[in-house]
C-alpha positions as CSV (number, residue, x, y, z in Angstrom):
1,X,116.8,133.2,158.2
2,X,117.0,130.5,155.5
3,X,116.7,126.9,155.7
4,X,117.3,124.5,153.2
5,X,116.4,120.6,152.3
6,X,118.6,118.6,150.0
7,X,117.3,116.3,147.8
8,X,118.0,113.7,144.8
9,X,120.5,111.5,146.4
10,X,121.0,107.7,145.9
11,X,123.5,105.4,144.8
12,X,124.5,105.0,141.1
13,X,127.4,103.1,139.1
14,X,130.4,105.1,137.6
15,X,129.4,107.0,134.8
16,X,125.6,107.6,135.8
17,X,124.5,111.1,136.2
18,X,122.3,112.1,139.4
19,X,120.1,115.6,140.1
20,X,120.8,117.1,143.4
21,X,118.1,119.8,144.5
22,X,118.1,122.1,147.7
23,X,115.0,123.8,148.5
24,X,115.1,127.3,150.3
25,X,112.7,128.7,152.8
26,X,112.3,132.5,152.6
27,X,111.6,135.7,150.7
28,X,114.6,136.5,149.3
29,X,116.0,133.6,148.3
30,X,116.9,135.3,145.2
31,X,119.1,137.7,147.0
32,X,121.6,134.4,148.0
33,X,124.7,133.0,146.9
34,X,124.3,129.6,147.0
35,X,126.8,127.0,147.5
36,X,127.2,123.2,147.0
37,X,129.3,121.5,149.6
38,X,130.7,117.7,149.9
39,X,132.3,115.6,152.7
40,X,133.9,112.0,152.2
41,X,134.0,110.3,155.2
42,X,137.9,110.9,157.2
43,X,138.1,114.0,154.9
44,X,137.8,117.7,155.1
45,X,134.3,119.6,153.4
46,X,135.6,120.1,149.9
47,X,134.0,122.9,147.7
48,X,131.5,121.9,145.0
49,X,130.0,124.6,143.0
50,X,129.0,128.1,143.9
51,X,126.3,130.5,141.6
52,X,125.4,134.4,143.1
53,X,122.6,136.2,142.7
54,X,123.3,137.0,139.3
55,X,124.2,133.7,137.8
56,X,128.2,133.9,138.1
57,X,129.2,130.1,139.0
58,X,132.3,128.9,139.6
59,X,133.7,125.3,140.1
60,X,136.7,123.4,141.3
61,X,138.9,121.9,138.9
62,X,138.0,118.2,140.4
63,X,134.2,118.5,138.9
64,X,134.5,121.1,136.0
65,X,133.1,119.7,132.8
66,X,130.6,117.4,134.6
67,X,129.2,119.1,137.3
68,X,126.8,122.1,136.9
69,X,124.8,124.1,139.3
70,X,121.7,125.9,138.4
71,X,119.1,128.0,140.3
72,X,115.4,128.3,140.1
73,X,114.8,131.9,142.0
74,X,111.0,131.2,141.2
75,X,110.6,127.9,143.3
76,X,113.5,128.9,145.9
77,X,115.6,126.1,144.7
78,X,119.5,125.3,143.3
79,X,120.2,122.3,141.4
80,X,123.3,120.3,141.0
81,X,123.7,118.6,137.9
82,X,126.3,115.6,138.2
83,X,127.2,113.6,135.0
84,X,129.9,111.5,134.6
85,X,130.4,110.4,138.3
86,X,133.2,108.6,139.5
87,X,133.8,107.2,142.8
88,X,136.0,109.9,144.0
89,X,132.3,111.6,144.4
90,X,130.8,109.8,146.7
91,X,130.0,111.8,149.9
92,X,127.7,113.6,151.9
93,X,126.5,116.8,149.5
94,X,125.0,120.0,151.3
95,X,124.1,122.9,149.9
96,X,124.9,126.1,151.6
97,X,123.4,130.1,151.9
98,X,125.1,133.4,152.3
99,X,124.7,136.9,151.4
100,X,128.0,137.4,150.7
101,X,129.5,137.1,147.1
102,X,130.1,134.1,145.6
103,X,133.0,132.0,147.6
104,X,135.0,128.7,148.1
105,X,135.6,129.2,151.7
106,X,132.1,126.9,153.5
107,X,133.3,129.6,156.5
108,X,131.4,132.1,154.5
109,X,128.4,130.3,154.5
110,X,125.7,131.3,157.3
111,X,122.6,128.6,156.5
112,X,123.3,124.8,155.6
113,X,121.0,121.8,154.9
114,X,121.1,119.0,156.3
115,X,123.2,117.0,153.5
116,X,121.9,114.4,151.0
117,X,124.3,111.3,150.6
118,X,125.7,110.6,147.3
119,X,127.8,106.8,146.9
120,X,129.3,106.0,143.3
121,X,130.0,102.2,142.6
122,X,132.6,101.5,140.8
């Protein structure tokens, strides 16, 4: 069993950067692929970031370049880095557990926090 607590959101103006961190509960956190998550209101979850176990992260084309998602397997936490932020990124940001490899699908998540909200002025 994992749980995680999100952390770091707020409201900013286009073009301000903002640290999101999610906090794991556990003994193995280290074991996890972890997974960033985001839903606009009226709109479908949307993929964020993912990083495994080993480091291997992976991104969608909409936040590649500003977005950047990190792990600290001593203090059972994963970071999202977000520079650059435009409007289009405001929404509610989770981040997301499994054991399984690293993955776009939220299906293939099994633990979620309880989201952190995130609103970009323009």
């Amino acid at each position: 069993q994992v749980q995680l607590v999100e952390s770091g959101g707020g409201l900013v103006q286009a073009g301000d950067s903002l640290r999101l961190s999610c906090a794991a509960s556990g003994r193995t956190f280290h074991s996890y692929t972890m997974g960033w998550f985001r839903q606009a209101p009226g709109k479908e979850r949307e993929f964020v970031a993912v990083i495994s176990w080993s480091g291997s992260r992976y991104y969608p084309d909409s936040v590649k370049g500003r977005f950047t998602i990190s792990r600290d397997n001593a203090e059972n936490t994963v970071y999202l880095q977000m520079n650059s932020l435009k409007p289009e990124d405001t929404a509610v940001y989770s981040c997301a557990a499994t054991l399984r490899g690293p993955s776009r699908g939220s299906y293939e998540y099994d633990y979620w926090g309880q989201g952190t909200q995130v609103t970009v002025s323009s």
